[in-house]
Backbone bond lengths (Angstrom), bond angles and torsions (degrees), N, CA, C in turn:
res aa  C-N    CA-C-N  psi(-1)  N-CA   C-N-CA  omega(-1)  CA-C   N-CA-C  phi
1 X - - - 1.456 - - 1.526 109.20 -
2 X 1.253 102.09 134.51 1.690 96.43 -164.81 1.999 109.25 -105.18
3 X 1.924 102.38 -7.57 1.603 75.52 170.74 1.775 94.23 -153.96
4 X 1.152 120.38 -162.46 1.342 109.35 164.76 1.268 116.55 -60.52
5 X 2.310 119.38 -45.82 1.322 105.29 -179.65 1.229 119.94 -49.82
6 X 1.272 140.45 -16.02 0.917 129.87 161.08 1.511 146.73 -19.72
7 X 1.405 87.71 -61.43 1.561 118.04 155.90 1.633 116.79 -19.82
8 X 1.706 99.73 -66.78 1.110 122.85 -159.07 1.723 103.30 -75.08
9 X 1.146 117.25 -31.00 1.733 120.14 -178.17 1.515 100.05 -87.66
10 X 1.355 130.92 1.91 1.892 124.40 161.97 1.712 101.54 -41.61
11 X 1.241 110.92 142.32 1.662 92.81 156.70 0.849 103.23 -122.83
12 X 1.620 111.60 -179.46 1.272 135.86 -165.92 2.165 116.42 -61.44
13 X 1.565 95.88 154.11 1.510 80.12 172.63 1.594 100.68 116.27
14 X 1.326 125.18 -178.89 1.354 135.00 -170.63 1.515 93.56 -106.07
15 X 1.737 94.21 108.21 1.734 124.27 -168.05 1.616 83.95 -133.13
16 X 1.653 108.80 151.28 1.612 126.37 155.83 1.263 96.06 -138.50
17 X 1.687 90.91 140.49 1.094 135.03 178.66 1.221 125.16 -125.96
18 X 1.451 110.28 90.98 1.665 106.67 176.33 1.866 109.75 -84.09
19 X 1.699 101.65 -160.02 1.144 100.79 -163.87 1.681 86.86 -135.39
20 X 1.689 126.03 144.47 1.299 108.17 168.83 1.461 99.93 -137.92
21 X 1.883 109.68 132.41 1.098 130.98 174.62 1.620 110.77 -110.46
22 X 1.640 106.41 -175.66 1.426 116.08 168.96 1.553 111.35 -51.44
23 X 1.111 98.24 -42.30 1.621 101.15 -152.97 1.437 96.11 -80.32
24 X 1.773 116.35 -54.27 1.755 93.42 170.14 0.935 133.22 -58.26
25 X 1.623 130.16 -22.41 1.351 123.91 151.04 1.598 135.80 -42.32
26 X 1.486 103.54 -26.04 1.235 113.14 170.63 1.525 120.04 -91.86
27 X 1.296 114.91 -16.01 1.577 132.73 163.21 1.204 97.06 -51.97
28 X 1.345 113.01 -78.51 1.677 129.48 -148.63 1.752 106.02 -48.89
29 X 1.836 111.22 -38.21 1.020 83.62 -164.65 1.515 124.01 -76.44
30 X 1.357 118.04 9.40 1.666 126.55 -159.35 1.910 101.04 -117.39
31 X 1.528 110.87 -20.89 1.397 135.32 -161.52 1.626 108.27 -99.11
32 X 1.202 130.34 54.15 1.541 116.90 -156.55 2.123 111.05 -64.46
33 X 1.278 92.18 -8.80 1.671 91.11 176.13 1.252 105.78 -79.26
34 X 1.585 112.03 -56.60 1.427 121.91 179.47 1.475 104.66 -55.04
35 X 1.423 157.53 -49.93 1.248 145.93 139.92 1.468 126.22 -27.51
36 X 1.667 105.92 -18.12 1.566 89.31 174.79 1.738 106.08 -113.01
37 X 1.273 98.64 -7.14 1.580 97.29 173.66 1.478 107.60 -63.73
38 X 1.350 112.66 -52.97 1.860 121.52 179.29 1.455 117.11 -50.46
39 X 1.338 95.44 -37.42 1.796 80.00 -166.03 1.693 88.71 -105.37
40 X 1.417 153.27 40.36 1.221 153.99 -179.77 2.008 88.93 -135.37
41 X 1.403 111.60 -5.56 1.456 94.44 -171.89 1.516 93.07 -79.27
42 X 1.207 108.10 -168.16 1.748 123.70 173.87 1.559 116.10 -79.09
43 X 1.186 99.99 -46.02 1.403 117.02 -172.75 1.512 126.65 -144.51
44 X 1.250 126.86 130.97 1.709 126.12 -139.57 1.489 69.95 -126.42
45 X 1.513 129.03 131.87 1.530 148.15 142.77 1.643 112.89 -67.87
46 X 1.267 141.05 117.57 1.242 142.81 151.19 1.170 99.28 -52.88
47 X 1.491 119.39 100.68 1.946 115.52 168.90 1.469 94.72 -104.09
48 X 1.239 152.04 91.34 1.262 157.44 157.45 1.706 122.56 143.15
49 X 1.197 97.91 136.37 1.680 121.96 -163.93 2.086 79.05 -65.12
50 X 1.226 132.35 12.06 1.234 114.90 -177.69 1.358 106.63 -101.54
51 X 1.123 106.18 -44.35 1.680 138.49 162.74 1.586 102.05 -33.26
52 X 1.385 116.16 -88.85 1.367 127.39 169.48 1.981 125.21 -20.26
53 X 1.776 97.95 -49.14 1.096 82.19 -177.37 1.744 106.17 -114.89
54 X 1.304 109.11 20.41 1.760 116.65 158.43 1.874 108.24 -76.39
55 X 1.465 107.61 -50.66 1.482 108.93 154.57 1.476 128.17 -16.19
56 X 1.485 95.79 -68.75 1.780 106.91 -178.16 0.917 121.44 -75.39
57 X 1.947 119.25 -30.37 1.161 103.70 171.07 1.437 128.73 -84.10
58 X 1.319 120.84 -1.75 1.485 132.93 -164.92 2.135 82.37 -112.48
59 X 0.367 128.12 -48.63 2.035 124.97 178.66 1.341 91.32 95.80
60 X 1.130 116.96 53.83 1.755 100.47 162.48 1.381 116.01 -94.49
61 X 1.170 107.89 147.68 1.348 136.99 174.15 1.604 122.14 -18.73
62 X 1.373 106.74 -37.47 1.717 115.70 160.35 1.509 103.38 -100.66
63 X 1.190 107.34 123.72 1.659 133.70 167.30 1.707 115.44 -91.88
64 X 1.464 132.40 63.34 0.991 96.08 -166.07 1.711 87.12 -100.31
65 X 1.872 82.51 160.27 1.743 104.28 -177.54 1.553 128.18 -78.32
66 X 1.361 97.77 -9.82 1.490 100.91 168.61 1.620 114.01 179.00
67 X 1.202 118.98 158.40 1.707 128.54 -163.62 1.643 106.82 -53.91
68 X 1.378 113.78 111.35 1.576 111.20 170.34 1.789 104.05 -97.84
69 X 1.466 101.26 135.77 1.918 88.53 -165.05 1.538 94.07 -117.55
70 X 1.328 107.93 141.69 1.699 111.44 177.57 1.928 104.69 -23.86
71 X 1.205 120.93 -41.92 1.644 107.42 -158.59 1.605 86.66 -75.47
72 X 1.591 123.50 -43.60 1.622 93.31 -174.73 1.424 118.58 -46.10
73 X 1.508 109.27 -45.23 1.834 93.45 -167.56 1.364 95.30 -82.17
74 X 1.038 151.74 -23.38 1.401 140.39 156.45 1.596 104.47 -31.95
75 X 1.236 144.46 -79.61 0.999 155.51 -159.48 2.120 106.94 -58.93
76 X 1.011 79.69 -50.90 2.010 108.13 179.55 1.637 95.01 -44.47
77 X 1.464 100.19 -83.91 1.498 119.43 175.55 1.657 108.22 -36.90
78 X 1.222 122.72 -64.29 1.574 121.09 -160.28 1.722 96.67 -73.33
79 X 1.250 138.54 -25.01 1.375 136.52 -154.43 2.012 90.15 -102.99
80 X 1.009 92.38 -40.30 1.756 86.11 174.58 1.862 113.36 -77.20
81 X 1.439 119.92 -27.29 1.385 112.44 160.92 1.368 125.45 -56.95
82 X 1.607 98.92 -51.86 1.583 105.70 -166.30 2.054 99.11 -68.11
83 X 1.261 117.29 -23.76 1.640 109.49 -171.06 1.459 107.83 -75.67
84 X 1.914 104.76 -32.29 1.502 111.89 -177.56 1.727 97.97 -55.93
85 X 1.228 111.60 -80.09 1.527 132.25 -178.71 1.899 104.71 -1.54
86 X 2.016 81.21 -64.34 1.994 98.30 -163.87 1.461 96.48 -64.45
87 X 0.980 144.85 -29.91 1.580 148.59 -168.72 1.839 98.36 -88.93
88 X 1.218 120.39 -45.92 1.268 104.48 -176.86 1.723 122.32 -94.17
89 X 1.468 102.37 -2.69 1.477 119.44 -177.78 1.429 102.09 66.66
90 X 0.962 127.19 70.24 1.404 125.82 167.65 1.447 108.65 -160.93
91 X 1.081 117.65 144.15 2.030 132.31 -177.17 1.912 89.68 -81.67
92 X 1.356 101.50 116.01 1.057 87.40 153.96 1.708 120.69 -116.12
93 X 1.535 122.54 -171.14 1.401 111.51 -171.89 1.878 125.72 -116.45
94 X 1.411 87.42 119.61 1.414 70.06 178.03 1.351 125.18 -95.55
95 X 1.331 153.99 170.24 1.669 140.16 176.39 1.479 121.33 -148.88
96 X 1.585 114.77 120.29 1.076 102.92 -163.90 1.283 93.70 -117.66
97 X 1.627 118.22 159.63 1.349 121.39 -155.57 1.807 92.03 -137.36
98 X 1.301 127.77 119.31 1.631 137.30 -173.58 0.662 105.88 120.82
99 X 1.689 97.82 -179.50 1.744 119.70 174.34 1.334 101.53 74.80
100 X 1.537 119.00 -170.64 1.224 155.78 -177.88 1.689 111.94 -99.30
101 X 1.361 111.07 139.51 0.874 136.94 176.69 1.869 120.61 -45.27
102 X 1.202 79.48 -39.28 1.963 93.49 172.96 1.047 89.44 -94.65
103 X 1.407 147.84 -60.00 1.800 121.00 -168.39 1.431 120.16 -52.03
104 X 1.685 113.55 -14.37 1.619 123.88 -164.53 1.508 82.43 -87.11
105 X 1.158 123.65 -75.81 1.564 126.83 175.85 1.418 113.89 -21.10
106 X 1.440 126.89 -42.35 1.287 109.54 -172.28 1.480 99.70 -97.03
107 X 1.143 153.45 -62.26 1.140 132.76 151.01 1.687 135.46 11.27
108 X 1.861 95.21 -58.01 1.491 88.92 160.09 1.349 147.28 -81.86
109 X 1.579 84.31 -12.79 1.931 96.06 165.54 1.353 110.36 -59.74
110 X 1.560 102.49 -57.47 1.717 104.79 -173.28 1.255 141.75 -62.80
111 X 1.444 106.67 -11.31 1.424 124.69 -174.84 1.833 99.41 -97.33
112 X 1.303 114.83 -23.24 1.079 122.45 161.23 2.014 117.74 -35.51
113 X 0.952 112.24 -47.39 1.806 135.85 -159.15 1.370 93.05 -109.32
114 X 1.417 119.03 -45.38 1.445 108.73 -176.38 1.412 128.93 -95.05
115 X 1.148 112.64 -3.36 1.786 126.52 -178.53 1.410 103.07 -158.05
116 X 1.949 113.50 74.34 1.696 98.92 174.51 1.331 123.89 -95.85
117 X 1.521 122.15 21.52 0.981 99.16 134.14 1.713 127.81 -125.43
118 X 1.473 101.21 83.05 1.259 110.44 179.62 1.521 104.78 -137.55
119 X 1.221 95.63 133.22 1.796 89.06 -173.02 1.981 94.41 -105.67
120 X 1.377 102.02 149.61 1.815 117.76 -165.08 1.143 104.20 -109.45
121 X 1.273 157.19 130.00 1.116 172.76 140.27 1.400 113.41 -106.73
122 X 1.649 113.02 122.98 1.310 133.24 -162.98 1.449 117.02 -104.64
123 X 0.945 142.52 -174.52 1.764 153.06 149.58 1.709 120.78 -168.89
124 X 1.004 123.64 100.02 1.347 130.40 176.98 1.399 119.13 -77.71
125 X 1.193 144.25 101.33 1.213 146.03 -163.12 1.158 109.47 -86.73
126 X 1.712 121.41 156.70 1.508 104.81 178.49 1.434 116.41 -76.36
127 X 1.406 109.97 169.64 1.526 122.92 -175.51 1.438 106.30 -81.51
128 X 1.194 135.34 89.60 1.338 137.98 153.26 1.165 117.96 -139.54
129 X 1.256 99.99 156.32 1.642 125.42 176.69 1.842 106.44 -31.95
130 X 1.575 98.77 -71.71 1.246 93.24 -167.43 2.115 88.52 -133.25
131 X 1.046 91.16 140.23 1.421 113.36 -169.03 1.811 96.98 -71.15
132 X 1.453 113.16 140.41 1.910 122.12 170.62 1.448 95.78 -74.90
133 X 1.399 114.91 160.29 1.346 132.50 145.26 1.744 116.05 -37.29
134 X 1.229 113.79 -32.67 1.504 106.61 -177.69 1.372 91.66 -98.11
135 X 1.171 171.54 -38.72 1.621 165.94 14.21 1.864 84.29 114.07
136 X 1.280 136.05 -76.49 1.157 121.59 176.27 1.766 113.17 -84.81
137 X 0.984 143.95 6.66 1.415 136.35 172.12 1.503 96.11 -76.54
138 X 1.480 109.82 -59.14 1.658 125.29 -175.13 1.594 93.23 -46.82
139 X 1.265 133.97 -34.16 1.463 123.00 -175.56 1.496 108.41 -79.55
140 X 1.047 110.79 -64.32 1.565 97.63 164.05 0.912 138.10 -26.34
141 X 1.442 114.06 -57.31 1.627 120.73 -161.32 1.638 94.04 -74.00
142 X 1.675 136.81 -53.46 1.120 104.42 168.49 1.562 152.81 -70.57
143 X 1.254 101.03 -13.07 1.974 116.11 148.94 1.932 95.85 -33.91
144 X 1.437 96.27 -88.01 1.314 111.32 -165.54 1.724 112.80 -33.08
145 X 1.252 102.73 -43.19 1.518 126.46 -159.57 1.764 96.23 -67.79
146 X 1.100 105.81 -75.50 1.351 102.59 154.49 1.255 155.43 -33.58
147 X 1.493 124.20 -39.45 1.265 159.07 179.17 1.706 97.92 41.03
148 X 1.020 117.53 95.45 1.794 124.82 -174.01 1.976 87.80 -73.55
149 X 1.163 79.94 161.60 1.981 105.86 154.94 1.390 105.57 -91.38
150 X 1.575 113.43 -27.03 1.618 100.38 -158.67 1.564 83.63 -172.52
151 X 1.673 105.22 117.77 1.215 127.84 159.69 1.335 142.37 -111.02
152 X 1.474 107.26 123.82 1.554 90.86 174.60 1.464 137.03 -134.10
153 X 1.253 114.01 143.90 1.487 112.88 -151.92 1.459 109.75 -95.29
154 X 1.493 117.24 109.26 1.534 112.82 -179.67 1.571 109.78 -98.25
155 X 1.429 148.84 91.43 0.940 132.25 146.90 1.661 145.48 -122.40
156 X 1.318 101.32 20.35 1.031 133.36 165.68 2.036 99.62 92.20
157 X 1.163 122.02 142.94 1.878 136.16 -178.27 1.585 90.92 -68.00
158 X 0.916 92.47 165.17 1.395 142.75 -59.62 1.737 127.66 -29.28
159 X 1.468 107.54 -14.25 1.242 120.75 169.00 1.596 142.22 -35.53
160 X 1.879 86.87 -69.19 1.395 86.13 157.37 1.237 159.40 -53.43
161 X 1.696 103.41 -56.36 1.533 118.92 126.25 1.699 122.90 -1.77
162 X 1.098 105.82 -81.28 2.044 114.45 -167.92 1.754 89.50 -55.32
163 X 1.325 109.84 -54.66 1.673 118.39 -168.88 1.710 110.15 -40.14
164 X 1.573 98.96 -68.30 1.508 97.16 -165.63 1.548 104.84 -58.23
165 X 2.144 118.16 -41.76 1.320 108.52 -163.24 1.592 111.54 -60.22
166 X 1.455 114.43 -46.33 1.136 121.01 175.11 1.655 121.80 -40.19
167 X 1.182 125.33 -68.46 1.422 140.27 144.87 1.238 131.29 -23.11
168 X 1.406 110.64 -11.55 1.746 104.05 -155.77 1.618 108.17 -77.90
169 X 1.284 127.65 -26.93 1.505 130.96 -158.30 1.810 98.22 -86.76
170 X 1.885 106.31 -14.95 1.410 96.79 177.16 1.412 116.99 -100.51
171 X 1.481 116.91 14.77 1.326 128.22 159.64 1.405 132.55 -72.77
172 X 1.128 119.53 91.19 1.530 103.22 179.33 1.393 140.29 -108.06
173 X 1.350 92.16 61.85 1.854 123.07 168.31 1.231 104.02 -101.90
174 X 1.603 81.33 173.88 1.696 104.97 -160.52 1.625 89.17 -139.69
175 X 1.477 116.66 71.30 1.536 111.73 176.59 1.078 95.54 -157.17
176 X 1.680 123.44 163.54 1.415 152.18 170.90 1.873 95.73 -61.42
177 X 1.310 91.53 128.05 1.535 107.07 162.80 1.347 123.86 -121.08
178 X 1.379 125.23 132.28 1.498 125.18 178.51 1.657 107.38 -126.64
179 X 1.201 123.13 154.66 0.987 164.17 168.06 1.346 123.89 -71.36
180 X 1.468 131.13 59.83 1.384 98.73 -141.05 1.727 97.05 -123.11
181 X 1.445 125.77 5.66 1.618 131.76 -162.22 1.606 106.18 8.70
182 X 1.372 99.27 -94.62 2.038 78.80 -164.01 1.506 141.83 -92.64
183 X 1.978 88.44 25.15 1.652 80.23 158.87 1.876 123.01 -92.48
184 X 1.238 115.77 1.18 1.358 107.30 133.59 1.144 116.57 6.17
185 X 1.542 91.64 -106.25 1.831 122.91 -169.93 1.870 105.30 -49.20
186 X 1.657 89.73 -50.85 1.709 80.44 -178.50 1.931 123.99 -54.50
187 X 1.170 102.73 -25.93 1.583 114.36 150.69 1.047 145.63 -84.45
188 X 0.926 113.42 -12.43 1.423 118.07 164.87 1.781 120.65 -85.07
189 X 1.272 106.17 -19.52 0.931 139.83 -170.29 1.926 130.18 79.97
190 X 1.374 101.06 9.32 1.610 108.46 -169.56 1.623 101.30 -69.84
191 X 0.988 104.87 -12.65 1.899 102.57 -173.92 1.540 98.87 -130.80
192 X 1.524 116.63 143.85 0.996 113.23 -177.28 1.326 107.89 -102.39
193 X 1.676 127.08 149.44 1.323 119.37 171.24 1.671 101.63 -98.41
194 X 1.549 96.43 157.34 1.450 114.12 177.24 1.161 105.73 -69.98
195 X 1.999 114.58 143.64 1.132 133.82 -136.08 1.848 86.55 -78.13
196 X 1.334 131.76 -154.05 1.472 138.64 -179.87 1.490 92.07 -77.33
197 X 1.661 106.55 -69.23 1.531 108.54 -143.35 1.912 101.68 -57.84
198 X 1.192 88.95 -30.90 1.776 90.70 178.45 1.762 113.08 -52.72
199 X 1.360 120.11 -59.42 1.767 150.28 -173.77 1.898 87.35 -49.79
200 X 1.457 103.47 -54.52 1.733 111.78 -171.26 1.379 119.20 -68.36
201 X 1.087 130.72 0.52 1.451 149.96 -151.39 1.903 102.30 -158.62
202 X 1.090 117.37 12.07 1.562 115.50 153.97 1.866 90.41 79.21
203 X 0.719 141.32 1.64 1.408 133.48 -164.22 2.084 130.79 -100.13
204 X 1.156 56.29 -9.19 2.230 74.42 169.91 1.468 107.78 -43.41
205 X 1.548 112.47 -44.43 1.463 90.48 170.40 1.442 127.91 -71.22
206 X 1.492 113.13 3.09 1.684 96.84 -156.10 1.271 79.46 -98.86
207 X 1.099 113.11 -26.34 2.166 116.18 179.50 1.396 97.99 -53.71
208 X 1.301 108.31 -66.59 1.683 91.51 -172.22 1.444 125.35 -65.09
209 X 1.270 110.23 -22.98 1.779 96.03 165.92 1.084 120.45 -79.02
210 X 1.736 131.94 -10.65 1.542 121.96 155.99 1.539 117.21 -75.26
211 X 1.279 115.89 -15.67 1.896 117.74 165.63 1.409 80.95 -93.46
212 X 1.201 160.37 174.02 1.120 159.88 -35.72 1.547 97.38 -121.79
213 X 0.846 132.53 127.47 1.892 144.71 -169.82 1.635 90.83 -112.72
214 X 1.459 95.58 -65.12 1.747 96.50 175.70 1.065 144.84 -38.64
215 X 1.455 112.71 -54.30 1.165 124.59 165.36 1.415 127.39 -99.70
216 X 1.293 120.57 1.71 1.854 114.93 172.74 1.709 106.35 -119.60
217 X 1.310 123.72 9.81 1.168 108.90 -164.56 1.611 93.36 -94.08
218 X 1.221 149.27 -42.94 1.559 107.47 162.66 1.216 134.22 -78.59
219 X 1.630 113.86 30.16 1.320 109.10 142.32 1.172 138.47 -62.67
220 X 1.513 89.37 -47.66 1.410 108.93 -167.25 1.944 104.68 -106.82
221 X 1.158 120.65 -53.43 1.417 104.99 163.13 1.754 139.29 -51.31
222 X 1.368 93.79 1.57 1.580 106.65 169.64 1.335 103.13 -153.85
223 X 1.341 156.72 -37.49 1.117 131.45 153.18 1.336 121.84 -44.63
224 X 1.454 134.48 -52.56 1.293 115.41 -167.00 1.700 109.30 -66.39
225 X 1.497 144.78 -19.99 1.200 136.56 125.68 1.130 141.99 -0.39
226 X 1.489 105.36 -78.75 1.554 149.10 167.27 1.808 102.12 -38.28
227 X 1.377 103.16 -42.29 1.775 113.18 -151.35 1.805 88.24 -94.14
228 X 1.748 121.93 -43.21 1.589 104.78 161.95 1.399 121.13 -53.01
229 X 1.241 126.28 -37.65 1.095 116.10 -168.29 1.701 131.78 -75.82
230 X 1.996 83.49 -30.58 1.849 86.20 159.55 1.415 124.73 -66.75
231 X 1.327 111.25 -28.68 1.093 112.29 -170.67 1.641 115.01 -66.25
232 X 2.105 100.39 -38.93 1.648 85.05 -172.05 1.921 96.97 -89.03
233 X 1.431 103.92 25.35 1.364 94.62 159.84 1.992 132.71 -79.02
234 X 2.048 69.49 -27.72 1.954 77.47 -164.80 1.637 93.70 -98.48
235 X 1.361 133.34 10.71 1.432 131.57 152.53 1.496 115.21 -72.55
């Protein structure tokens, strides 16, 4: 996808939409499902100013002009439901599938004030490594059970990703799907997102490795490395 309008020319119907950063780039190349879930989705998000200018320098075929980050189409998506809804008088549904039980909770408060007429429907899956056959049926059947307008799948990459591609033919909706792992938290509010001037200046990651040192610094202290070097591999 080459810009935000982009966004706006998706059409209607059962579409996926992942999100692609440094770090899934550095997934994909060791992950051949997770590489084939991304490029088999509908629509690939540029989530990083790294993305953008690996594009230009490699001349591929998508040019996009600047970083689209899971919360824009998060935001895009939920602000175009809730206007459809108020214009057509009808609640429609949105459904998000991950996370924790208290992150689903706060989510539904907030979407409460910020999208009223959007009705939220949640599912928290259990916490394991790798999900049972009854562990993903139970996911299905409430997708299905439900039938959202607009779903979204938080469970953090490479996971989510393999989940929905794998899954997709036992879905039977007719809605936009995104990919979106940690804007979750950025909505719910348990994680904070980096302020503007930081996001405007390419720097969101360095924010999150000073909120979490522990847990993102070999993302980013050896992935973002890791992610030049594939790149002047595949030049």
């Amino acid at each position: 996808m080459e810009s935000e309008r982009g966004l706006r020319e998706i059409p209607e119907g059962k579409i996926l939409i992942n999100c692609l950063n440094a770090y899934s780039y550095n997934v994909a190349q060791k992950d051949s499902l997770f590489a084939e879930s991304l490029i088999r989705g509908d629509y690939l998000i540029p989530d990083g100013a790294s993305i953008v200018m690996a594009c230009k320098w490699l001349k591929a075929k998508s040019q996009p002009q600047r970083r689209i980050a899971g919360w824009d189409l998060f935001a895009y998506e939920m602000q175009r439901l809730d206007g459809k809804s108020k214009k057509e008088e009808v609640k429609s549904k949105v459904m998000f599938i991950g996370s924790s039980e208290k992150v689903l909770a706060l989510i539904r408060e907030r979407a409460k004030l910020d999208f009223p007429h959007i009705e939220v429907e949640t599912y928290s899956p259990p916490y394991k490594k790798v999900f049972s056959d009854e562990d993903d049926q139970a996911i299905i059947k409430v997708i299905n059970d439900t039938n959202p307008d607009l779903l979204w799948i938080g469970m953090t990459a490479p996971r989510q990703e393999k989940w929905i591609y794998t899954h997709w033919d036992n879905l039977n909706i007719q809605c936009h799907v995104g990919t979106i792992g940690a804007v979750f938290d950025f909505y719910a509010g348990t994680a904070k997102r980096a302020p503007i001037w930081w996001q405007e200046h390419s720097l969101e990651w360095l924010f999150r490795l000073l909120m979490e040192p522990s847990r993102m610094w070999r993302r980013y202290l050896i992935g973002n490395p890791l992610f030049l070097w594939n790149i002047l591999r595949e030049r």
